[in-house]
C-alpha positions in Angstrom: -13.8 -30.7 -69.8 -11.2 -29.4 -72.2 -12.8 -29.5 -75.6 -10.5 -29.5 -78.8 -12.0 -28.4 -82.4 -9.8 -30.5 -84.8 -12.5 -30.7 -88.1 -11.7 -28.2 -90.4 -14.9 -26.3 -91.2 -16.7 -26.7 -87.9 -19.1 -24.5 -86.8 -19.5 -23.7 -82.7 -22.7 -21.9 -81.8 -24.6 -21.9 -78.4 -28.4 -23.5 -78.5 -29.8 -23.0 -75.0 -27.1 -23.9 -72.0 -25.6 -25.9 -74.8 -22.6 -25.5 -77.3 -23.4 -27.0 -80.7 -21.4 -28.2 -83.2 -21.7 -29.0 -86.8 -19.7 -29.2 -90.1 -21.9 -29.0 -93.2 -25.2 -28.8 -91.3 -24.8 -32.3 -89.8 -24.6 -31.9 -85.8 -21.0 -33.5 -85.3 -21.3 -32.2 -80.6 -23.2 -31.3 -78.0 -21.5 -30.2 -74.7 -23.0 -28.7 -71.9 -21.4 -25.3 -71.6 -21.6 -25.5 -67.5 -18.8 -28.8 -68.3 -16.4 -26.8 -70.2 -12.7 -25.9 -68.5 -11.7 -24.5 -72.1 -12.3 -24.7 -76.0 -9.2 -25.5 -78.5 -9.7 -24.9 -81.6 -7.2 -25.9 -83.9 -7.2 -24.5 -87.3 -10.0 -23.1 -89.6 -13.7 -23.3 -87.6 -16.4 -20.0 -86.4 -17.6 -19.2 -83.3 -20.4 -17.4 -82.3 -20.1 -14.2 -80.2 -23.3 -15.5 -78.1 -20.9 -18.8 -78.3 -18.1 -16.8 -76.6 -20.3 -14.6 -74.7 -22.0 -18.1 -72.9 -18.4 -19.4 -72.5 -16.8 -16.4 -70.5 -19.6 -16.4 -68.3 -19.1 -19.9 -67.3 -15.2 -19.1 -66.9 -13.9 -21.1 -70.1 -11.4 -19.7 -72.2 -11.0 -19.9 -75.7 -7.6 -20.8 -77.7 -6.8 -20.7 -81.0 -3.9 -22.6 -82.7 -3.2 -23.5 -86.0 -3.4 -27.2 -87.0 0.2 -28.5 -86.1 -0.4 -27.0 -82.4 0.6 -23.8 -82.8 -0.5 -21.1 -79.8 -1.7 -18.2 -82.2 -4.4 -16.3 -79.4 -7.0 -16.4 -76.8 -10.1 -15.0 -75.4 -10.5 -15.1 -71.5 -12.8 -14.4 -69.1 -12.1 -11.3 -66.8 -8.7 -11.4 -65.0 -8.8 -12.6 -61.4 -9.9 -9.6 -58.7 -6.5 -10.4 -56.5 -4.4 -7.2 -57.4 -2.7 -7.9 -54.0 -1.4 -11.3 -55.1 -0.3 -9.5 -58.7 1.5 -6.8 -56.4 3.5 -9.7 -54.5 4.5 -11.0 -57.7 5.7 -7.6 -59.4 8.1 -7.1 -55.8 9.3 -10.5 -56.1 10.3 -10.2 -60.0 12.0 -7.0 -58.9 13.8 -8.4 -55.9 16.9 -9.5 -57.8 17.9 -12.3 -54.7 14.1 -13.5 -54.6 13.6 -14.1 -57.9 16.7 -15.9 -58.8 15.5 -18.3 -56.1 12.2 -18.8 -57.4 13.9 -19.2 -60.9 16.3 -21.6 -59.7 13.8 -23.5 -58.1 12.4 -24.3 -61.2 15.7 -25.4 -62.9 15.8 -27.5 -60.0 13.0 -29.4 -60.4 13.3 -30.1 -64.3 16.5 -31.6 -63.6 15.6 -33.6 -61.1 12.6 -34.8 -63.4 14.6 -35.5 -65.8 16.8 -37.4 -64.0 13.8 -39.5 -62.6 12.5 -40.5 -66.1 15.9 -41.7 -67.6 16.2 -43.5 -64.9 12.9 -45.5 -64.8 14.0 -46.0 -68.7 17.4 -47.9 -67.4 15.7 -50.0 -64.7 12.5 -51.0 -67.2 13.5 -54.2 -68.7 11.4 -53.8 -71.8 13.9 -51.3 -72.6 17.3 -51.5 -73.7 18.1 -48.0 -73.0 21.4 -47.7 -70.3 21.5 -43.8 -68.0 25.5 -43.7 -68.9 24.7 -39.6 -68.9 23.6 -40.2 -65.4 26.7 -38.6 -63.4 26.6 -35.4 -65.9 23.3 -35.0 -65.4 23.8 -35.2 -61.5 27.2 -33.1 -61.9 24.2 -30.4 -63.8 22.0 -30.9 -60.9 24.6 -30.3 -57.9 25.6 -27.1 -60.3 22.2 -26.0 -59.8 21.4 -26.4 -56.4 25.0 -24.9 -55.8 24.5 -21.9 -57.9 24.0 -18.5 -56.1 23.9 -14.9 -56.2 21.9 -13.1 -58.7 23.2 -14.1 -62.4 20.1 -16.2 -64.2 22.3 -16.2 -67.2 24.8 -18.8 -64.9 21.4 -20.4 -64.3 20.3 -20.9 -67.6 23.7 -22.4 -69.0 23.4 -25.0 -66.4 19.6 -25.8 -67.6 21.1 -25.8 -70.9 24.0 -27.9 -70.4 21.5 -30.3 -68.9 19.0 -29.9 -71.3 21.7 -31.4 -73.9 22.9 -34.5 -72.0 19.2 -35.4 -71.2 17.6 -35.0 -75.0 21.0 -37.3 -75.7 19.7 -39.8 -73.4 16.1 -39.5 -74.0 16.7 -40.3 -78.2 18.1 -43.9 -76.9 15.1 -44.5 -75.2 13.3 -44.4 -78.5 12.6 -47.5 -79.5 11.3 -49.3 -82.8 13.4 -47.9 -85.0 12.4 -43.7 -84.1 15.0 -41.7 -84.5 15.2 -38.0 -82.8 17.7 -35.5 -84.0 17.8 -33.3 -80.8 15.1 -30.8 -79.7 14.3 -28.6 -83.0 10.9 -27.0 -83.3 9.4 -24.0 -85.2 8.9 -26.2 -87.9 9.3 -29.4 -86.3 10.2 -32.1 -88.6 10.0 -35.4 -86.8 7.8 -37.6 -85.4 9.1 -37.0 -81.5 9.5 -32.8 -81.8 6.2 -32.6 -83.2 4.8 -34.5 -80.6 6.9 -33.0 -77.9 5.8 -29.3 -78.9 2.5 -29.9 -79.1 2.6 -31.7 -75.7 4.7 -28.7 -74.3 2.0 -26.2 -76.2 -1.5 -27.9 -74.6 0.5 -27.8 -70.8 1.5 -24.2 -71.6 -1.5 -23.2 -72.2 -3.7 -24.7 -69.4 -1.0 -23.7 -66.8 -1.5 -19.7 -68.3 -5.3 -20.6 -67.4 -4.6 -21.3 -64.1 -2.6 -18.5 -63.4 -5.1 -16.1 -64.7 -7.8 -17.4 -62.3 -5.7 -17.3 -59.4 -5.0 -14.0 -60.4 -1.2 -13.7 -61.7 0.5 -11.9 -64.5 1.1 -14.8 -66.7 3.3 -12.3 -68.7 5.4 -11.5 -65.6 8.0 -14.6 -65.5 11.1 -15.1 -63.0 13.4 -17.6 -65.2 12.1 -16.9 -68.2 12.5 -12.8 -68.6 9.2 -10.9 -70.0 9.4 -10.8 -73.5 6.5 -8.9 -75.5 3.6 -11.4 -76.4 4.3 -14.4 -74.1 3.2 -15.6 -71.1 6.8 -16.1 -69.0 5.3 -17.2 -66.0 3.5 -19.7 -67.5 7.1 -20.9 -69.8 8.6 -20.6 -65.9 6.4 -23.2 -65.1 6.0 -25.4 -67.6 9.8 -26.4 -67.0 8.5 -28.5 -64.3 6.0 -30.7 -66.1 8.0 -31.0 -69.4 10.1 -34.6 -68.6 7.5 -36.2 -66.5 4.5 -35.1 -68.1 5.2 -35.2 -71.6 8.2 -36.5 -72.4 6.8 -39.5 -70.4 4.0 -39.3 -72.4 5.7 -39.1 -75.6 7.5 -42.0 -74.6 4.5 -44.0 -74.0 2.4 -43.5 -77.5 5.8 -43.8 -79.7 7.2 -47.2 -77.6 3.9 -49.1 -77.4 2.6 -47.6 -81.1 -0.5 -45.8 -80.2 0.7 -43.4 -82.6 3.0 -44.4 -85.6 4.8 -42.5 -88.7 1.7 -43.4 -90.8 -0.1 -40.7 -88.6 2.1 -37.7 -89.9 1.9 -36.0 -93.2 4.7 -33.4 -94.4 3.6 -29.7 -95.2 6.1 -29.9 -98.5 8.5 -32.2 -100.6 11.1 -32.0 -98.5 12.4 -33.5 -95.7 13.0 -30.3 -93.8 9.3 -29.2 -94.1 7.0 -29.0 -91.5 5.7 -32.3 -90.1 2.2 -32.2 -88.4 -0.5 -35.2 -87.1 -3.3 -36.0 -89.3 -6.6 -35.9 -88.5 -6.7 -39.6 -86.7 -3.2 -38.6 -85.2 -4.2 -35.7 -83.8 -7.6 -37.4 -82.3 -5.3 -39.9 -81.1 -2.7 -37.6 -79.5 -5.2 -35.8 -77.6 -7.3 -38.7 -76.4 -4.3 -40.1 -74.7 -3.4 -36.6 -73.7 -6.1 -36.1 -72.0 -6.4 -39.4 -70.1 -3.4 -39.2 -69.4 -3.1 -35.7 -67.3 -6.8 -37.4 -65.8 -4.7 -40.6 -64.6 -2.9 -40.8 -60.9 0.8 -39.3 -61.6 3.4 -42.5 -60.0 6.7 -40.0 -59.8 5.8 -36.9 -57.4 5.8 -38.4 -53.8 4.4 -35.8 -51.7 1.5 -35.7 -54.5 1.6 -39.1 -55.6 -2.4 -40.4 -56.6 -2.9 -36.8 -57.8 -3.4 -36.3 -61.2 -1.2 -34.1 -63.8 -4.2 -32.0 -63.7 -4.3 -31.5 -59.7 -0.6 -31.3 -59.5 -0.6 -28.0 -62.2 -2.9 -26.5 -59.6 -1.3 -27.7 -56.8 1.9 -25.6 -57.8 0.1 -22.6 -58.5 -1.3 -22.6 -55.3 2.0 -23.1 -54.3 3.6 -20.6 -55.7 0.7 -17.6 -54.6 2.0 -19.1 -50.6 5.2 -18.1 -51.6 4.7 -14.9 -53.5 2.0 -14.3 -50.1 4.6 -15.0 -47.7 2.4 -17.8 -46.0 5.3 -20.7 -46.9 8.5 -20.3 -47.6 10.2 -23.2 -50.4 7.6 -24.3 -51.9 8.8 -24.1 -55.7 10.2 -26.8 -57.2 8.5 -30.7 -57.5 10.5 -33.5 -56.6 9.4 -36.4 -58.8 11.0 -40.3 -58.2 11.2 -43.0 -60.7 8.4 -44.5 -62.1 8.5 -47.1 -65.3 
């Protein structure tokens, strides 16, 4: 169970093998601290240390953002014992040739995701949207798989170049009347990027989980270079679950109106300030969130039934095979259309 702390003012405290919690002396949850994957809490609420103390023995972590979203910090249980699995990784970063492979593998794979989801977009006839971008984006894709050597920069202007041409495409898939300016975030101050970030933030963060308890340096990254502060490995990652995860998802709750402008409020007068999800928005957002890395994925064949869930396990365990020499290839997912 990942368990997100929304109310403002709540208070978390442990009660037996329970975690309570209550706002203003009123008991507003109950969870059974054996259940819980993680604890997200989002803006101003305490926690106990016996709270915190109960939850690292049980393995949960604990994240703190602020209430757009934000990844501000977190409090994990002790790092996984594998220090041969962490060594793998350090020789791989450091093996120029291997780790533009792994890196490109990843660039791979977005592409070809994103590619997948405009294309379910053109063929769904509740949608007027038409993939005209399509042989750019498969011109980017070729460029990828083509490009060698050892120069990520080459790497990530193709991803870029892509990157463009898709958020392009992915705006006319709005529909009712949304309108998305291009990616923009830090502050995000439209409907789509605010959703999208947050989406991006909540995957982020349970793929850094993962990592940690199979024992990686989430700070260690091979497309994404180690920057102080930030888990690269877990950005490296991520790439792969941005289009079909939540884009998709994004797509969903704006087209069918699970989640309309009445569900924003603006942090100022104007219209550049930030834009963040109220307090029904935000319950809403992470309700379908959550079902919906639970639910079968329909787009990644050799995984298809698992859920979003499975399949950001699936590829960690991938990638330790690699990084342990027990299978070569296995970065990358390949994802197919799905409407």
């Amino acid at each position: 169970m990942n368990l997100y702390i929304t109310e403002q003012g709540t208070s978390i405290r442990k009660q037996g093998n329970h975690l309570r919690l209550t706002k203003a002396d009123k008991l507003v949850g109950d969870y059974l601290i054996s259940e819980i994957s993680s604890v997200n809490i989002m803006g101003a609420a305490s926690i106990s240390s016996d709270a915190m103390a109960s939850l690292n023995d049980a393995g949960a972590s604990v994240a703190f953002l602020d209430r757009g979203g934000r990844f501000k910090g977190k409090y994990t249980s002790q790092s996984a014992k594998n220090v041969y699995l962490r060594l793998a990784q350090y020789d791989a970063f450091r093996n120029r040739h291997e780790s533009f492979e792994i890196a490109r593998g990843f660039v791979v794979s977005k592409i070809e995701s994103g590619i997948a989801l405009l294309n379910a977009c053109d063929k769904n006839p509740h949608n007027p949207f038409r993939f005209d971008a399509r042989p750019a984006m498969q011109k980017s894709l070729q460029s990828a798989m083509d490009c060698s050597g050892t120069d990520k920069n080459t790497l990530r202007g193709i991803e870029g170049n892509a990157a463009k041409i898709y958020f392009s495409s992915y705006a006319q898939c709005l529909m009712n009347g949304i309108r998305f300016p291009g990616r923009k975030f830090h502050p995000c101050t439209d409907p789509v990027n605010a959703l999208l970030s947050l989406g991006y933030a909540f995957t982020a963060k349970r793929i850094e989980a993962l990592l940690e308890t199979y024992g990686f340096d989430p700070a260690i990254g091979f497309l994404h270079e180690p920057e102080y502060g930030r888990a690269s490995l877990a950005c490296d990652m991520l790439e792969e679950f941005r289009h079909p995860l939540v884009d998709r998802l994004v797509l969903k709750i704006l087209n069918r109106k699970f989640i309309g402008t009445t569900d924003f409020v603006r942090k100022g007068d104007s219209d550049d300030s930030p834009l963040q999800l109220t307090r029904e928005g935000m319950a809403a957002f992470i309700r379908h969130y959550e079902e919906f890395c639970d639910s079968p994925n329909r787009v990644v064949p050799d995984n298809e039934g698992a859920s979003w869930n499975s399949l950001m396990r699936l590829r960690v365990e991938a990638l330790r095979r690699r990084l342990l020499k027990k299978k070569q290839n296995t970065v990358g997912i390949t994802t197919q259309e799905a409407a």
